[in-house]
C-alpha positions in Angstrom: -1.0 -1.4 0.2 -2.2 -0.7 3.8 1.6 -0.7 4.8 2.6 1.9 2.2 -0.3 4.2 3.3 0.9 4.0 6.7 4.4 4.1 6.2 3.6 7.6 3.8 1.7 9.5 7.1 5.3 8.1 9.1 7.2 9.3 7.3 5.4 12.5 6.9 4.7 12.9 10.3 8.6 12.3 11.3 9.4 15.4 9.1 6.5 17.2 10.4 7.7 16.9 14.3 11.4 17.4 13.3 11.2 19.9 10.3 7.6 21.8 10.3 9.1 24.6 8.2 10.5 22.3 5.4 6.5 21.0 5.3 5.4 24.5 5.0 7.8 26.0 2.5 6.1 23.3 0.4 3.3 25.2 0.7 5.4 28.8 -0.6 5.6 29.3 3.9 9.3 29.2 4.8 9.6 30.6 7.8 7.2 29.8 10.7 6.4 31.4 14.1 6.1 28.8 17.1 2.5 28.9 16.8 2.8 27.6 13.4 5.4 25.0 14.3 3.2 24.1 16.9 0.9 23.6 14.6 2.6 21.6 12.0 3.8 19.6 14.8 0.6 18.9 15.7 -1.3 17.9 12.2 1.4 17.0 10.0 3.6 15.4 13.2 1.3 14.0 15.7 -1.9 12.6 13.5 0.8 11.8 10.3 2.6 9.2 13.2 -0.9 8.8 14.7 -2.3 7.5 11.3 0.5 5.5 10.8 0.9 3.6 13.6 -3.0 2.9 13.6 -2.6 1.2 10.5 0.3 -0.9 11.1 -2.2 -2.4 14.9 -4.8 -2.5 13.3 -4.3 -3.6 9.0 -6.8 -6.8 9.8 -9.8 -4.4 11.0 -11.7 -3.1 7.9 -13.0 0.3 9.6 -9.6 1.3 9.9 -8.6 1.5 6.5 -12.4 2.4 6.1 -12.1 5.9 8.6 -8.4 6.6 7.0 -9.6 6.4 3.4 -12.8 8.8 4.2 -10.0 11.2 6.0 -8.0 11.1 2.6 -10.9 11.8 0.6 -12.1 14.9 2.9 -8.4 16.3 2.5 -8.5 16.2 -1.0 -12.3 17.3 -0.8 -10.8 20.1 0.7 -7.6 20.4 -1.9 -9.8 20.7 -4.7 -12.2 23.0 -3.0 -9.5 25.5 -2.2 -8.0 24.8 -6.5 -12.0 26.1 -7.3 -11.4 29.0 -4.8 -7.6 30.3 -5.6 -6.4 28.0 -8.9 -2.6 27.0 -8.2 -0.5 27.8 -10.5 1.6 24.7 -10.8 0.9 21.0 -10.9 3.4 20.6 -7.4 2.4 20.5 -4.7 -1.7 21.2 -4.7 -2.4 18.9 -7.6 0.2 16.1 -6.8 -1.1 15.5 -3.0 -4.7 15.9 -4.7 -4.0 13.1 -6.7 -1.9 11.3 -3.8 -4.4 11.8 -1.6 -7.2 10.0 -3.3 -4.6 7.1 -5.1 -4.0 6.2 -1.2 -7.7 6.4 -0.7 -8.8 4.0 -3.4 -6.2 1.7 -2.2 -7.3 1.5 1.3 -11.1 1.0 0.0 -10.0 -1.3 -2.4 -8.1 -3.8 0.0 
């Protein structure tokens, strides 16, 4: 399972440095100064390949999964803070990467 985590935040992170505005019309953002390019470069890009890659060197250590897990859980902490805040209207895309989000954090733990 450690391998499909990893190749999710690759594949994410590909898209992210070659496409950040198809990640942020996701999100109901289209179009993108540089400074938000930049910035989906940067956390949907750089960490997405970062994550990856870590988890592909490093599957045998268990505080890798362990710190990748906790990082899933805090960003759908932070999903489901923001659906308390301003409810989304639609299941796609807050809810599905709420619930992606913490599917691929109960695998890591449970490895």
């Amino acid at each position: 399972m450690t391998v499909v985590v990893a190749l999710f935040f690759l594949g994410m992170g590909l898209v992210g440095l070659a496409a950040p505005e198809r990640i942020a019309a996701t999100f109901g953002t289209p179009a993108l100064s540089a400074e938000g390019r930049n910035e989906v470069r940067a956390v949907y890009g750089g960490f997405g390949i970062a994550i990856g890659a870590l988890l592909l060197a490093a599957p045998a250590r268990p505080d890798v999964p362990l710190c990748v897990a906790v990082a899933l859980a805090g960003m759908a902490g932070g999903r489901l803070v923001a659906a308390v805040l301003e409810p989304p209207r639609r299941f796609y895309p807050c809810w599905f990467y709420f619930t992606v989000e913490m599917l691929m954090a109960v695998a890591l733990l449970a490895r």
